[in-house]
C-alpha positions in Angstrom: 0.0 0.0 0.0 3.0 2.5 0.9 4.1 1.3 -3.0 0.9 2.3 -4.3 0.5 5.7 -2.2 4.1 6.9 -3.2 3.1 6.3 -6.8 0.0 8.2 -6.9 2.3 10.8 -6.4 3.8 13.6 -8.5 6.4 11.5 -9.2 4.5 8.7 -11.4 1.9 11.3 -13.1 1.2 11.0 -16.5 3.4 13.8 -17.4 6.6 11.9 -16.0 5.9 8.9 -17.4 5.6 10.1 -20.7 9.3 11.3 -20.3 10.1 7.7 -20.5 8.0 6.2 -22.8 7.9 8.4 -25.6 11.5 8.6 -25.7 12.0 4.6 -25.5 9.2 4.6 -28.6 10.8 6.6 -30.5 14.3 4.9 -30.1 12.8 1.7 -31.2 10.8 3.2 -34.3 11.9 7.2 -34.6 8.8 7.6 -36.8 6.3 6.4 -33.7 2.9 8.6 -34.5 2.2 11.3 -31.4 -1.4 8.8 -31.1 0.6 5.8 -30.7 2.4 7.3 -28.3 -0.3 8.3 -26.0 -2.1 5.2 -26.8 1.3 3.2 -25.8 1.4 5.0 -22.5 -2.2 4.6 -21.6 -2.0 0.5 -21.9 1.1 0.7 -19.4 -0.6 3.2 -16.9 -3.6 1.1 -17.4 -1.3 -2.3 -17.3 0.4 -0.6 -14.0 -2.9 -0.2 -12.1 -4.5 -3.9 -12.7 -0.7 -5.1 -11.6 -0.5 -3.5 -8.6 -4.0 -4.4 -7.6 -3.5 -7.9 -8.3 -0.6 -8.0 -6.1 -2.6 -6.4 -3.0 -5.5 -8.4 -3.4 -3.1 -11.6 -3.5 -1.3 -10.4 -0.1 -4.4 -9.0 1.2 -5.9 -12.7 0.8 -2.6 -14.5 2.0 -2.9 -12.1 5.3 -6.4 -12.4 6.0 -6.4 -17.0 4.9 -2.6 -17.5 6.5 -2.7 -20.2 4.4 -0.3 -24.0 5.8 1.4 -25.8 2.8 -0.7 -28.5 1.9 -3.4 -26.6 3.2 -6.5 -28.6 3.9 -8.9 -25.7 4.2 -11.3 -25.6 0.8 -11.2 -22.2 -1.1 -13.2 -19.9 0.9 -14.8 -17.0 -2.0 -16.0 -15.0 0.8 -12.4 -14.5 1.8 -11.5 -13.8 -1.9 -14.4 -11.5 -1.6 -13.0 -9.8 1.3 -9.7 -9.2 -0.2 -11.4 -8.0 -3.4 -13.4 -5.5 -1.0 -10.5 -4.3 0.5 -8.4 -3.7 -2.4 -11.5 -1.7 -3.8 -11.9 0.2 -0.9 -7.8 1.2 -1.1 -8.4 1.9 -4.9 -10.8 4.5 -3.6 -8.7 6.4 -1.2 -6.0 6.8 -3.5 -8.2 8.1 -6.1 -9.1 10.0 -3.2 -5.8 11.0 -2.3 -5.0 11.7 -5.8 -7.4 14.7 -5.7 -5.1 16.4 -3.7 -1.7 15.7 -6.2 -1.7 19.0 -8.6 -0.6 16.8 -11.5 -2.7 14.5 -10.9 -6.4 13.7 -10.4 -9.3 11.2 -9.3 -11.5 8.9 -11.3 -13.7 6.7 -10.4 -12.6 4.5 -14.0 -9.2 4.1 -12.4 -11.2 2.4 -8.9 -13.1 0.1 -11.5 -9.2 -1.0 -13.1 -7.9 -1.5 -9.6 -10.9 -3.3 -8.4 -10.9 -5.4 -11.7 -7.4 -6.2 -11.2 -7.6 -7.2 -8.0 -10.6 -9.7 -8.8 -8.2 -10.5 -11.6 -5.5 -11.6 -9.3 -7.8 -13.4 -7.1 -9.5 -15.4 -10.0 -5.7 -16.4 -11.3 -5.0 -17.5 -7.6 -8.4 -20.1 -7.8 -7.4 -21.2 -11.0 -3.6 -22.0 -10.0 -5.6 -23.5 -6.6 -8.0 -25.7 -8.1 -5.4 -26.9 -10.7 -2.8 -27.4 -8.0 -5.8 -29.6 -6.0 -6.9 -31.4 -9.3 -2.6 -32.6 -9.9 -2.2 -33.6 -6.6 
């Protein structure tokens, strides 16, 4: 959560990261379209936030389940649920927080990715769990 706090910073605004990616674009194809550019940048910001949200969700689950190896317990999904919750909640106060950056700002579409990728982290998890069960 600090992670994801310290990025909603100045320092990971749009404005920076363009810095970075345009320049990399263009060093790889010098005739990369302005459009591309932006579009480029958008599917790694966008990437970024169902990343990170998967990874809280994950550890948020792991926290609250403490799970044993060889874990007898069956998959709980109102645990997954929970973690989901709180990871949605989070996404919320850094949008929230984010109102308060200059160079950056809130949106409620960016809670929907971060909520979306942490139920995308959660589903991988029950896949990789039932598939794990199913092997063994």
């Amino acid at each position: 959560m600090s992670l994801i706090f310290s990025g909603s910073t100045d320092l990971f605004s749009s404005q920076r990261t363009s810095r970075i990616i345009g320049p990399l674009l263009r060093w790889f194809n010098p005739n990369v379209s302005d459009e591309t550019i932006r579009a480029v940048q958008a599917v790694v910001r966008k990437g970024w936030h169902v990343t990170e949200y998967s990874v809280l969700a994950l550890l948020l689950w792991r926290a609250r389940r403490q799970p044993m190896k060889n874990d007898p317990r069956p998959w709980s999904w109102r645990e997954a649920a929970f973690a989901i919750f709180l990871a949605g909640v989070y996404a919320a106060t850094d949008e929230f927080h984010q109102s308060f950056v200059p160079s950056r700002g809130a949106s409620v579409g960016d809670v929907l990715v971060d909520t979306l990728g942490a139920t995308a982290g959660i589903l991988l998890l029950w896949a990789w769990s039932a598939r794990r069960h199913r092997a063994g």
